[in-house]
TORKOL-116534 format. One record per atom (N, C-alpha, C): x, y, z; residue in three letters; atom name; residue number from 0. Coordinates in steps of 0.02 Angstrom, whole numbers. Layout:
% residues N
<kero><xx>X</xx><yy>Y</yy><zz>Z</zz><residu>ALA</residu><atome>CA</atome><num>NUM</num></kero>
...
END
This chain:
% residues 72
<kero><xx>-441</xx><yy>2170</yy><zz>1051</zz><residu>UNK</residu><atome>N</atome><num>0</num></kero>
<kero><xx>-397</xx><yy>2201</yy><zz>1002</zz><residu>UNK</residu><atome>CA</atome><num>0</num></kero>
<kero><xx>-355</xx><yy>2256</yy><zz>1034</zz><residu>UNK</residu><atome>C</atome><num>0</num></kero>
<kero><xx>-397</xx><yy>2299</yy><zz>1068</zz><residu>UNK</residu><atome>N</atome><num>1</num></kero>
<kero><xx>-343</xx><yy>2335</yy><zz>1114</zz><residu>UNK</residu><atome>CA</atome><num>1</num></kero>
<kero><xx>-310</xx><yy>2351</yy><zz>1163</zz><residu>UNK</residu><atome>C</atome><num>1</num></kero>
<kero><xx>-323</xx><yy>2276</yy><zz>1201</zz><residu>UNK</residu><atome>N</atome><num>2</num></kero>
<kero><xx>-299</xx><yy>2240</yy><zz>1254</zz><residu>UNK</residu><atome>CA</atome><num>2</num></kero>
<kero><xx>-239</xx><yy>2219</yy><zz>1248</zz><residu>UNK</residu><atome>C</atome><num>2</num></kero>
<kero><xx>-159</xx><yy>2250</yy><zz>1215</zz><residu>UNK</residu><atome>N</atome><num>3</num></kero>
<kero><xx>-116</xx><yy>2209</yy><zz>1199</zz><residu>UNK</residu><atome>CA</atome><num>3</num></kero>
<kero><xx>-86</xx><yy>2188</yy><zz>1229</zz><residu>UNK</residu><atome>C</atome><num>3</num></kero>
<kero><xx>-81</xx><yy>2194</yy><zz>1316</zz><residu>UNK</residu><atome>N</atome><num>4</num></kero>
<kero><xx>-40</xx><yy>2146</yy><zz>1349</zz><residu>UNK</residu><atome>CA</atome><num>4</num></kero>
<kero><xx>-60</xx><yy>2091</yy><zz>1390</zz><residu>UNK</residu><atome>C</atome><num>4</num></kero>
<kero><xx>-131</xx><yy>2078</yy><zz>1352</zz><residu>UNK</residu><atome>N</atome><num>5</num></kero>
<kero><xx>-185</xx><yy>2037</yy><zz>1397</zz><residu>UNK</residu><atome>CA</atome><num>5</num></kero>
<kero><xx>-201</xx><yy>2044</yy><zz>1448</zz><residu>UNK</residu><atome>C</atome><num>5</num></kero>
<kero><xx>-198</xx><yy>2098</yy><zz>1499</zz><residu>UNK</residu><atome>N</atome><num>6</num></kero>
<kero><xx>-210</xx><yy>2103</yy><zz>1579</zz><residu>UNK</residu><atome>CA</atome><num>6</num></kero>
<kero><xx>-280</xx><yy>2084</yy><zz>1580</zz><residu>UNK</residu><atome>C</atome><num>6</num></kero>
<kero><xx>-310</xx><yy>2115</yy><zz>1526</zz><residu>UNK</residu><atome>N</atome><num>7</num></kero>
<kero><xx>-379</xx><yy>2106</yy><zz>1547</zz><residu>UNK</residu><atome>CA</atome><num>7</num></kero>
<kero><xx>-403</xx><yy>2179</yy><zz>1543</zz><residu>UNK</residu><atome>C</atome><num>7</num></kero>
<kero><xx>-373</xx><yy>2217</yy><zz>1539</zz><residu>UNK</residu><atome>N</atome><num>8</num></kero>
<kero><xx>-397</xx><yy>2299</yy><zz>1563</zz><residu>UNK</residu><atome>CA</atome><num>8</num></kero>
<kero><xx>-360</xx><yy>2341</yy><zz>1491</zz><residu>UNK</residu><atome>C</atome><num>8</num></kero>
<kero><xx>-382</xx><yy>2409</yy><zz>1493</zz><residu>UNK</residu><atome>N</atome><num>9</num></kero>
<kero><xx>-368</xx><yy>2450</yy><zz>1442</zz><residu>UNK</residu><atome>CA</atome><num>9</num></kero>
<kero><xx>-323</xx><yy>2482</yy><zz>1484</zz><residu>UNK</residu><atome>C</atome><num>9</num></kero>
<kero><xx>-247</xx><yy>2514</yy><zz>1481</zz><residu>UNK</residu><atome>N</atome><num>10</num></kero>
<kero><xx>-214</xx><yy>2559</yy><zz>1521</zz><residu>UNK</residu><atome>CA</atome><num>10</num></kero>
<kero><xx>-246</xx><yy>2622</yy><zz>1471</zz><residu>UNK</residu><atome>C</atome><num>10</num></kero>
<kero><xx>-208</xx><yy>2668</yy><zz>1477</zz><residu>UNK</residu><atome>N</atome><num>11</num></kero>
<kero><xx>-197</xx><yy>2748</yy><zz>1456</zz><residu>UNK</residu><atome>CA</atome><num>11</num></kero>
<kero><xx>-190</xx><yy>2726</yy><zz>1388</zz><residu>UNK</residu><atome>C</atome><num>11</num></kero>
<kero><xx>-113</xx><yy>2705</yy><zz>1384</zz><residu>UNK</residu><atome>N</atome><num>12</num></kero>
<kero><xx>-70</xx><yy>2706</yy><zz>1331</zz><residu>UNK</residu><atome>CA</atome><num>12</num></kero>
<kero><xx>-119</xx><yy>2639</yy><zz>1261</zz><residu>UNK</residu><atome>C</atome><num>12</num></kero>
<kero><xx>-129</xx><yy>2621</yy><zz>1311</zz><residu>UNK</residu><atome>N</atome><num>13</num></kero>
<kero><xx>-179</xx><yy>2547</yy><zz>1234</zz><residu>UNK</residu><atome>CA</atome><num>13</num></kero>
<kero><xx>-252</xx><yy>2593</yy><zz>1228</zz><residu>UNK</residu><atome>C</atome><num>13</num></kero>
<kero><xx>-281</xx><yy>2651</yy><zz>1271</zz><residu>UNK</residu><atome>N</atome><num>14</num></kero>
<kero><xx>-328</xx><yy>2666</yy><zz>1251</zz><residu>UNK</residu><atome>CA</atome><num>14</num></kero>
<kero><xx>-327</xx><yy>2720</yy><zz>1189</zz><residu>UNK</residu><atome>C</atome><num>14</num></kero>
<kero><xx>-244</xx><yy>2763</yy><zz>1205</zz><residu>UNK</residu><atome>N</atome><num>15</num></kero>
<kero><xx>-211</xx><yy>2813</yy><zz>1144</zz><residu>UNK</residu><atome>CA</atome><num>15</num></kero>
<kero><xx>-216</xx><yy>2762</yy><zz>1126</zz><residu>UNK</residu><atome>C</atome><num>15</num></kero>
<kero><xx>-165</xx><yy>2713</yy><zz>1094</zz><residu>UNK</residu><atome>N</atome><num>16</num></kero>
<kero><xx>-176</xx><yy>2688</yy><zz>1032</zz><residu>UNK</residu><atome>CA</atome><num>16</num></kero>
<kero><xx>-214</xx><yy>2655</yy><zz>992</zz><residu>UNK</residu><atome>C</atome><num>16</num></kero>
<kero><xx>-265</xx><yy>2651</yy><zz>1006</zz><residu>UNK</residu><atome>N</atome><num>17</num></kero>
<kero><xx>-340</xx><yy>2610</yy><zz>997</zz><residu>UNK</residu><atome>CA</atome><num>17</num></kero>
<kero><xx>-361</xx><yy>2676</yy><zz>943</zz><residu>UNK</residu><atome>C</atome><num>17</num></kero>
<kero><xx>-362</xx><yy>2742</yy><zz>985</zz><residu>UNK</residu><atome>N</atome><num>18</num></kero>
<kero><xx>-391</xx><yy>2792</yy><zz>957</zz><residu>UNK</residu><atome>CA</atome><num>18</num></kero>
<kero><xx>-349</xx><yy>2827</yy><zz>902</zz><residu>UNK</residu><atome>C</atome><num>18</num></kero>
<kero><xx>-298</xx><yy>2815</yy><zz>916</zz><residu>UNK</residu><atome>N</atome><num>19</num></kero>
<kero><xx>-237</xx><yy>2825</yy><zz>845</zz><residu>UNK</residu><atome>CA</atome><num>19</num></kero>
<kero><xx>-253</xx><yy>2775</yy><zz>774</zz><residu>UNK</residu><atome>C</atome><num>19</num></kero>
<kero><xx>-284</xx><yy>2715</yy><zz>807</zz><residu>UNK</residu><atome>N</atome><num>20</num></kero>
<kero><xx>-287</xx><yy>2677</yy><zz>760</zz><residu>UNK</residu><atome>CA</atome><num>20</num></kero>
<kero><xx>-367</xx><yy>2691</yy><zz>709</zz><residu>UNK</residu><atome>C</atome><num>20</num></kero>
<kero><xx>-422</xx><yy>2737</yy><zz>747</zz><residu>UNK</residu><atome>N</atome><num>21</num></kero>
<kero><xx>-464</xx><yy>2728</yy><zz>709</zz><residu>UNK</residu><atome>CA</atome><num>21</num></kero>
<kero><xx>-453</xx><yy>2798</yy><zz>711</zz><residu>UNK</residu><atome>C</atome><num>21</num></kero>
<kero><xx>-442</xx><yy>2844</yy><zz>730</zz><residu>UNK</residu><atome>N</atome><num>22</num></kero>
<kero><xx>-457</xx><yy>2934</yy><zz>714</zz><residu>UNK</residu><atome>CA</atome><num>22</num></kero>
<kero><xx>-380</xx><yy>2949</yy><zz>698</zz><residu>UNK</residu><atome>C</atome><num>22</num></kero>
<kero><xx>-318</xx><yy>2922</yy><zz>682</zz><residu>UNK</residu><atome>N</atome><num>23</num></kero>
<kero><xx>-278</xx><yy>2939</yy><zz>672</zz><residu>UNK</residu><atome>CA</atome><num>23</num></kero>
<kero><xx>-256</xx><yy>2990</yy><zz>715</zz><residu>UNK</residu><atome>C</atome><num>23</num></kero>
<kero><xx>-224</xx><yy>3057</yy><zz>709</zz><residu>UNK</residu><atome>N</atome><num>24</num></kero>
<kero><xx>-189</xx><yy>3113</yy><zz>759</zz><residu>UNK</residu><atome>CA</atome><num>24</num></kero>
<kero><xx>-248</xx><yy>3161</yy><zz>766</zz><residu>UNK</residu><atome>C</atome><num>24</num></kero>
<kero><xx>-304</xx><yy>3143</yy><zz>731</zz><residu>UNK</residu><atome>N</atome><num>25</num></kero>
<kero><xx>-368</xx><yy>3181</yy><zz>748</zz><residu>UNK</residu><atome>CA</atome><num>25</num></kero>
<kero><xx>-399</xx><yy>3173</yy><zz>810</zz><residu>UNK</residu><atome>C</atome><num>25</num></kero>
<kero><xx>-391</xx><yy>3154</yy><zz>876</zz><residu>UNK</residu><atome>N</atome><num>26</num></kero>
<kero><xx>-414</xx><yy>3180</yy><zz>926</zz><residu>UNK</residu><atome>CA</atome><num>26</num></kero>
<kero><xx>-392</xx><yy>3219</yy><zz>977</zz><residu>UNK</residu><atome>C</atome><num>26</num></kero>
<kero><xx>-410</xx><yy>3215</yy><zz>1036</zz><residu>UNK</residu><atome>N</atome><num>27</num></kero>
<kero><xx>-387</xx><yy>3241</yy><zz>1098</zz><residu>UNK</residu><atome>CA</atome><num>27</num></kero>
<kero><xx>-367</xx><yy>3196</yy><zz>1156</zz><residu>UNK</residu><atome>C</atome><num>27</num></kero>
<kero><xx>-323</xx><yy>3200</yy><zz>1162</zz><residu>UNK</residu><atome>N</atome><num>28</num></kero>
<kero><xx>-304</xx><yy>3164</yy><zz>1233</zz><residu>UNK</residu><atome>CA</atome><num>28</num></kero>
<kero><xx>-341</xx><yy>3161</yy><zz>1302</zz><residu>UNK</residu><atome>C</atome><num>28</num></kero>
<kero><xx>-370</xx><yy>3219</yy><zz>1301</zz><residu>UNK</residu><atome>N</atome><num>29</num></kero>
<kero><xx>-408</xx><yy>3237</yy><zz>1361</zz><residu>UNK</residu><atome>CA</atome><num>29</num></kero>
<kero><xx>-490</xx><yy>3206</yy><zz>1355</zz><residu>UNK</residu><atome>C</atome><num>29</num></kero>
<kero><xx>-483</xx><yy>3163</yy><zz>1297</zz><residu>UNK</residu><atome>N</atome><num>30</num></kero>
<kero><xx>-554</xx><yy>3133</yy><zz>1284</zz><residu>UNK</residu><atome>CA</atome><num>30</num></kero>
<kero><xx>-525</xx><yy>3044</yy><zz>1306</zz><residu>UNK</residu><atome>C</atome><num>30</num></kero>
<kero><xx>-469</xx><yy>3024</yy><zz>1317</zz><residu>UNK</residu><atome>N</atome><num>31</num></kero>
<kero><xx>-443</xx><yy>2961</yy><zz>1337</zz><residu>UNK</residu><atome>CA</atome><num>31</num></kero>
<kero><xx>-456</xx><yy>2963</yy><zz>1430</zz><residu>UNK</residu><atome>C</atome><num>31</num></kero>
<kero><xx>-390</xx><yy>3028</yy><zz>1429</zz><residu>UNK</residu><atome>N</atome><num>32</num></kero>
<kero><xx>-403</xx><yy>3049</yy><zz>1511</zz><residu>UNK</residu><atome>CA</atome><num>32</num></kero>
<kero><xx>-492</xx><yy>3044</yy><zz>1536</zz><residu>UNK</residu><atome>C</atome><num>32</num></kero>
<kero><xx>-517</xx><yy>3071</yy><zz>1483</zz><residu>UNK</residu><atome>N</atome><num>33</num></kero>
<kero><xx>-614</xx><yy>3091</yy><zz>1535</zz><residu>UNK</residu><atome>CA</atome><num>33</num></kero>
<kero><xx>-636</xx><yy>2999</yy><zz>1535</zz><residu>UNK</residu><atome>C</atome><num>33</num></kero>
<kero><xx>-634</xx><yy>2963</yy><zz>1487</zz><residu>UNK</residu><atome>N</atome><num>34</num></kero>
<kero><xx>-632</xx><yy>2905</yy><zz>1490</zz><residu>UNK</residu><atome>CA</atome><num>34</num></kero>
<kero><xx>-622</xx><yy>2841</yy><zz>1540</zz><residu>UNK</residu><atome>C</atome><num>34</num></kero>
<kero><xx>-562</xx><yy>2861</yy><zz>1559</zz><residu>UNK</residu><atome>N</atome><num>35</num></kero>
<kero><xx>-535</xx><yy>2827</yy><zz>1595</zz><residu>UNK</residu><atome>CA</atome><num>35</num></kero>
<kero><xx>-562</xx><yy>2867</yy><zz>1684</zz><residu>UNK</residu><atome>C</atome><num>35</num></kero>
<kero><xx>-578</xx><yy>2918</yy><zz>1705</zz><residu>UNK</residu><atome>N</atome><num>36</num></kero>
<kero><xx>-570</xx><yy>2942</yy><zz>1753</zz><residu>UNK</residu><atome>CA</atome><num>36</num></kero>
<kero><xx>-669</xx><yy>2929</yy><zz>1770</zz><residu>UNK</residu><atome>C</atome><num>36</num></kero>
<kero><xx>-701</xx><yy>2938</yy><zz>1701</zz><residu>UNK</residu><atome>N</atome><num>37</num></kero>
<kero><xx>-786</xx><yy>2917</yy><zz>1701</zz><residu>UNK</residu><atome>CA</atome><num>37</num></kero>
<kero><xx>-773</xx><yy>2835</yy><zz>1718</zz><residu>UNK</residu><atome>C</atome><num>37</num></kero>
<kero><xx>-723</xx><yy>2790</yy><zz>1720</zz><residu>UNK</residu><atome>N</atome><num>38</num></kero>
<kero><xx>-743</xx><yy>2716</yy><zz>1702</zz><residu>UNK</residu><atome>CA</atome><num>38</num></kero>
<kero><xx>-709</xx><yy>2674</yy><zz>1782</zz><residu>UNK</residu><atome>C</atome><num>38</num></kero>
<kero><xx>-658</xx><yy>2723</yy><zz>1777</zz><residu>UNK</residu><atome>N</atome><num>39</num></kero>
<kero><xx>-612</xx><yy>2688</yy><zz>1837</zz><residu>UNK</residu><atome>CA</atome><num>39</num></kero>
<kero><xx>-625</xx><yy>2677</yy><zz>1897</zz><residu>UNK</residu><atome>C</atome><num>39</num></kero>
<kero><xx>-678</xx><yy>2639</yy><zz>1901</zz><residu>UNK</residu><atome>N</atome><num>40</num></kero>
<kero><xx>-701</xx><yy>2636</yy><zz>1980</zz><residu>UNK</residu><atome>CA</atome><num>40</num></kero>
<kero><xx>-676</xx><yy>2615</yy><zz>2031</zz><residu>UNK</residu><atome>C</atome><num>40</num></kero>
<kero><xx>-612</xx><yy>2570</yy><zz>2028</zz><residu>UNK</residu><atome>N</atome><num>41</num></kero>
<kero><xx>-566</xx><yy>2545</yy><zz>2082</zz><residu>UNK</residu><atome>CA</atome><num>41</num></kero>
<kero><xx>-498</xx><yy>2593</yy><zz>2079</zz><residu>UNK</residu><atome>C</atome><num>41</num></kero>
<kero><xx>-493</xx><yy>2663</yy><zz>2022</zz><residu>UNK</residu><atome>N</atome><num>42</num></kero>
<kero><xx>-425</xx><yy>2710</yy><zz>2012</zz><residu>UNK</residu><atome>CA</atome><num>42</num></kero>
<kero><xx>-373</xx><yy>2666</yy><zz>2006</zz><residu>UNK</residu><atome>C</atome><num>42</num></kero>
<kero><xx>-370</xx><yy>2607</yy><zz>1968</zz><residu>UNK</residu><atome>N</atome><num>43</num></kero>
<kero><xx>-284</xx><yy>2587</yy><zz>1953</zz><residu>UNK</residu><atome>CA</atome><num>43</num></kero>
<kero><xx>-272</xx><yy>2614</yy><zz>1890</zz><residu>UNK</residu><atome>C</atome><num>43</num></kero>
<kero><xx>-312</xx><yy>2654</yy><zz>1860</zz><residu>UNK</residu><atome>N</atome><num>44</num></kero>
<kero><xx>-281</xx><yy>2687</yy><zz>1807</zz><residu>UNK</residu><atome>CA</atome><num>44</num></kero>
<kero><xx>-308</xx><yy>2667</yy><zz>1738</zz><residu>UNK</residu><atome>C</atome><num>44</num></kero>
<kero><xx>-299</xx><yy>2600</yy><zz>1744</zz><residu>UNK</residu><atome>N</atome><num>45</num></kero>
<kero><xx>-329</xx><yy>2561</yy><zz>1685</zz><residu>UNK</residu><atome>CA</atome><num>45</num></kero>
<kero><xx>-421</xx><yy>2556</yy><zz>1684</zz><residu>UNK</residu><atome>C</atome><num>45</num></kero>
<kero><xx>-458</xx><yy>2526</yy><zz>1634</zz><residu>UNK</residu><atome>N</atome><num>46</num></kero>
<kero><xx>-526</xx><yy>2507</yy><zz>1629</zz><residu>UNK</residu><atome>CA</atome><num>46</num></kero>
<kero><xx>-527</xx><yy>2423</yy><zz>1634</zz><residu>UNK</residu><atome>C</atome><num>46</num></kero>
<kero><xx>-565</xx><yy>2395</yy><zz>1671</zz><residu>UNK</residu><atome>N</atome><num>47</num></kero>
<kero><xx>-567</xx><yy>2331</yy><zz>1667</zz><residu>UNK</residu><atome>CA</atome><num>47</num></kero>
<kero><xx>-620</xx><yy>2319</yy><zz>1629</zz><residu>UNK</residu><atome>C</atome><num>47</num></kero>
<kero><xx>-631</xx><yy>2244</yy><zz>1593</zz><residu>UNK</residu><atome>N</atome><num>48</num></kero>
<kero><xx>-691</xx><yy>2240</yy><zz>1548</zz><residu>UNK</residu><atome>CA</atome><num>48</num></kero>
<kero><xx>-777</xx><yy>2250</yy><zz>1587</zz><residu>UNK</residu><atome>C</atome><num>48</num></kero>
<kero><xx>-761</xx><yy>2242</yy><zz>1658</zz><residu>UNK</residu><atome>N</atome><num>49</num></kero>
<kero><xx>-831</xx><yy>2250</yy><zz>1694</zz><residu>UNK</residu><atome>CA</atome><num>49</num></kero>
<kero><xx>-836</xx><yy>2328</yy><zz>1723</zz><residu>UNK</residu><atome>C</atome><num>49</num></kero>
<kero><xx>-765</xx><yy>2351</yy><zz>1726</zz><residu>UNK</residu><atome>N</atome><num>50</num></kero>
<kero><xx>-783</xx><yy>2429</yy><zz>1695</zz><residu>UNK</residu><atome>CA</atome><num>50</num></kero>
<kero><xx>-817</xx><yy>2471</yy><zz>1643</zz><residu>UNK</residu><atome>C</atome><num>50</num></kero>
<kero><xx>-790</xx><yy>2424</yy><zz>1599</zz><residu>UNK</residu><atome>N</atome><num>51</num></kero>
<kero><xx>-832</xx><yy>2461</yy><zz>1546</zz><residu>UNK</residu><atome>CA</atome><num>51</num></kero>
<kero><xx>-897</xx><yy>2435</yy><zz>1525</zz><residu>UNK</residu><atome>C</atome><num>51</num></kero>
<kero><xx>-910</xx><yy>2387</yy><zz>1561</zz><residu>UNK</residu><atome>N</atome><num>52</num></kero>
<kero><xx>-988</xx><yy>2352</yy><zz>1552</zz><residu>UNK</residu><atome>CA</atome><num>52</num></kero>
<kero><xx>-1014</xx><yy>2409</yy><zz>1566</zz><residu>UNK</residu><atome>C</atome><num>52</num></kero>
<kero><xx>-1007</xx><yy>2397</yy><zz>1643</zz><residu>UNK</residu><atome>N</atome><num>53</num></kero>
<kero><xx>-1035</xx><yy>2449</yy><zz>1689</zz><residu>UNK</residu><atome>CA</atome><num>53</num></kero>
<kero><xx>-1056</xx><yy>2538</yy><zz>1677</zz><residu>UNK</residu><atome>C</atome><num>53</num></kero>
<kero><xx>-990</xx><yy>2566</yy><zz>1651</zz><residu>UNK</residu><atome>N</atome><num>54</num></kero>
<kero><xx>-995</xx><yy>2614</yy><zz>1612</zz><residu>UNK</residu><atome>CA</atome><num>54</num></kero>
<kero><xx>-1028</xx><yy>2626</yy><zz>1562</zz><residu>UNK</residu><atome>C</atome><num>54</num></kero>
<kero><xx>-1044</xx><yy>2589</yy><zz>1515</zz><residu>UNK</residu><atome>N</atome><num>55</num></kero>
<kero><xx>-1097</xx><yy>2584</yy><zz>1455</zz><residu>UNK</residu><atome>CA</atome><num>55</num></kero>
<kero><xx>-1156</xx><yy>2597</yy><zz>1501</zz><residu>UNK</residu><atome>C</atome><num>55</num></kero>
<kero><xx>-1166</xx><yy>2532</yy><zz>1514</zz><residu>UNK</residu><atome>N</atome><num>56</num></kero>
<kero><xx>-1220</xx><yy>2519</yy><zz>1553</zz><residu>UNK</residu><atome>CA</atome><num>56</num></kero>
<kero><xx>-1252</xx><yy>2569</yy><zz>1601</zz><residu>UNK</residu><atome>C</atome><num>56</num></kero>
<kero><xx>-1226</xx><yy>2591</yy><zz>1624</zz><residu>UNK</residu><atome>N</atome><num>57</num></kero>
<kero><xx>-1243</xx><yy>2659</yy><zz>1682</zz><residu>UNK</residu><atome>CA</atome><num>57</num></kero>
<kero><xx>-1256</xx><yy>2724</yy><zz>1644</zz><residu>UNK</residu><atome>C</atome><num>57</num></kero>
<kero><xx>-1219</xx><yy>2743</yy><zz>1576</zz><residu>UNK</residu><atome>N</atome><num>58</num></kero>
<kero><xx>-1216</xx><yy>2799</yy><zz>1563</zz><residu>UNK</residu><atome>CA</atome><num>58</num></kero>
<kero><xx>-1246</xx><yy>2824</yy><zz>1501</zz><residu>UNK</residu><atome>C</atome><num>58</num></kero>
<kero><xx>-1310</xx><yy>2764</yy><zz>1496</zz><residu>UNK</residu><atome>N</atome><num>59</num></kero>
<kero><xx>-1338</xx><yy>2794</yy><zz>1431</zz><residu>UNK</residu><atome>CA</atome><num>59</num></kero>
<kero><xx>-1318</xx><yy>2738</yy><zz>1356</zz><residu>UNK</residu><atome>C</atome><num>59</num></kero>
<kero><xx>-1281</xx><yy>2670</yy><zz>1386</zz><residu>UNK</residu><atome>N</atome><num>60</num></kero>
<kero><xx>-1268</xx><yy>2633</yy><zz>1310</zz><residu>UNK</residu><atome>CA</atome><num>60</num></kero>
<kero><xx>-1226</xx><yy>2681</yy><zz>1292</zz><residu>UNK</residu><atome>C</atome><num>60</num></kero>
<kero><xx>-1172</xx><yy>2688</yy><zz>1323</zz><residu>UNK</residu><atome>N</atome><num>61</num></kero>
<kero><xx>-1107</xx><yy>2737</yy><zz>1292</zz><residu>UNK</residu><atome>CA</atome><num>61</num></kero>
<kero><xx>-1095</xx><yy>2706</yy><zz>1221</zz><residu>UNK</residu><atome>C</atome><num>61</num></kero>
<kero><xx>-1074</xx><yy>2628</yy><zz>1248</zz><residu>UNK</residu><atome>N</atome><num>62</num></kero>
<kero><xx>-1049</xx><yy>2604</yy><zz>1156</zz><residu>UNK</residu><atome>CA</atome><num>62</num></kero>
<kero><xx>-1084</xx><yy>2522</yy><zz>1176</zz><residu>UNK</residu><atome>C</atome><num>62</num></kero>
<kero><xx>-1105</xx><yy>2507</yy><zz>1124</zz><residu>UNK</residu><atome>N</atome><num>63</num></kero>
<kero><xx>-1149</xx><yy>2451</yy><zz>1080</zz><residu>UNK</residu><atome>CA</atome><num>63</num></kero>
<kero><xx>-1090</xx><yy>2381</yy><zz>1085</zz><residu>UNK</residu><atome>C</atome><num>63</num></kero>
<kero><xx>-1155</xx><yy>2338</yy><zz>1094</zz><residu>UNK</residu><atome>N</atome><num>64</num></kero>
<kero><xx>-1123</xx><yy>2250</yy><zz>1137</zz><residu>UNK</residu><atome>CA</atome><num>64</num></kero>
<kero><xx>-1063</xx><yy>2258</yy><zz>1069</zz><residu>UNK</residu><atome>C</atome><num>64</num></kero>
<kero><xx>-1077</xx><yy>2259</yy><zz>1013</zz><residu>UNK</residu><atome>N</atome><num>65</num></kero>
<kero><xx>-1029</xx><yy>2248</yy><zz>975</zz><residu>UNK</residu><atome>CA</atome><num>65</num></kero>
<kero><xx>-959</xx><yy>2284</yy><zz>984</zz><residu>UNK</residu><atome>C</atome><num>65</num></kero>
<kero><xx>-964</xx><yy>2354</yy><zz>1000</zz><residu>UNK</residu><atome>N</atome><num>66</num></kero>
<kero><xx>-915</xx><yy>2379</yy><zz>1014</zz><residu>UNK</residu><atome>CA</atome><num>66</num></kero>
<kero><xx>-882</xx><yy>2367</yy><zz>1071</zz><residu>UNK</residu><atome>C</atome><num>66</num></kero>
<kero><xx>-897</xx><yy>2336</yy><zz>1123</zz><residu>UNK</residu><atome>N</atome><num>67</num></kero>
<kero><xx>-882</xx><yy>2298</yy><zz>1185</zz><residu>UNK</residu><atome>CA</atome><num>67</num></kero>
<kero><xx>-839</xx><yy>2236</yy><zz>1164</zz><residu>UNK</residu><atome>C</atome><num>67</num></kero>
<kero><xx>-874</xx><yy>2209</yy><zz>1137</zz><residu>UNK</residu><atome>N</atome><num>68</num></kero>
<kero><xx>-858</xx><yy>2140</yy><zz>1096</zz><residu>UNK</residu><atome>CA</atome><num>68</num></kero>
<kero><xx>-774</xx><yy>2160</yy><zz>1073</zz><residu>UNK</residu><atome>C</atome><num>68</num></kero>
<kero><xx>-774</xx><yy>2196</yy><zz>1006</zz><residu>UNK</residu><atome>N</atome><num>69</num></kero>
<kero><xx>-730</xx><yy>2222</yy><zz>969</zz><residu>UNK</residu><atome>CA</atome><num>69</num></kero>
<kero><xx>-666</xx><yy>2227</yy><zz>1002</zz><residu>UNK</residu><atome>C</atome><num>69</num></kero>
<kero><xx>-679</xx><yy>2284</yy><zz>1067</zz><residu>UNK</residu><atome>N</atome><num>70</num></kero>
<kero><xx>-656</xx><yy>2299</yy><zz>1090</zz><residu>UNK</residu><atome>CA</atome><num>70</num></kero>
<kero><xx>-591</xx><yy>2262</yy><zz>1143</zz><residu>UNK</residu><atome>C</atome><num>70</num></kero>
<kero><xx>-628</xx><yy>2212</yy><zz>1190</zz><residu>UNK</residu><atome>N</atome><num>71</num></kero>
<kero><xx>-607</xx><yy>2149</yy><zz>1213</zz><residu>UNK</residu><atome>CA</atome><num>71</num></kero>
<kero><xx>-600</xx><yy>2075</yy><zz>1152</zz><residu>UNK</residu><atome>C</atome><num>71</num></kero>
END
């Protein structure tokens, strides 16, 4: 769902609007940035989906198979 140009990966800009779409102008930007900089293990900027496996996975079940799912 917030994959909109199909790469396969979340950039910056699809991860703002993911979060626009469920918290509206209620968050922080600098909670996208920590996101992306905790997940990005190859630094192209974007999250790939085995990024964010990985990231869950490593850091405590950040977010739930469903929200993975959802997500991709």
């Amino acid at each position: 769902m917030l994959d909109k140009d199909g790469s396969g990966a979340l950039s910056r800009d699809e991860l703002i609007e993911g979060y626009q779409m469920i918290y509206g102008d209620n968050f922080d930007e600098s909670e996208v940035d920590g996101m992306i900089q905790m997940a990005d293990e190859n630094e192209d900027g974007s999250i790939s989906y085995s990024e964010w496996l990985l990231t869950a996975m490593d850091r405590g079940k950040l977010l739930t198979q469903n929200k993975l799912e959802a997500a991709f």
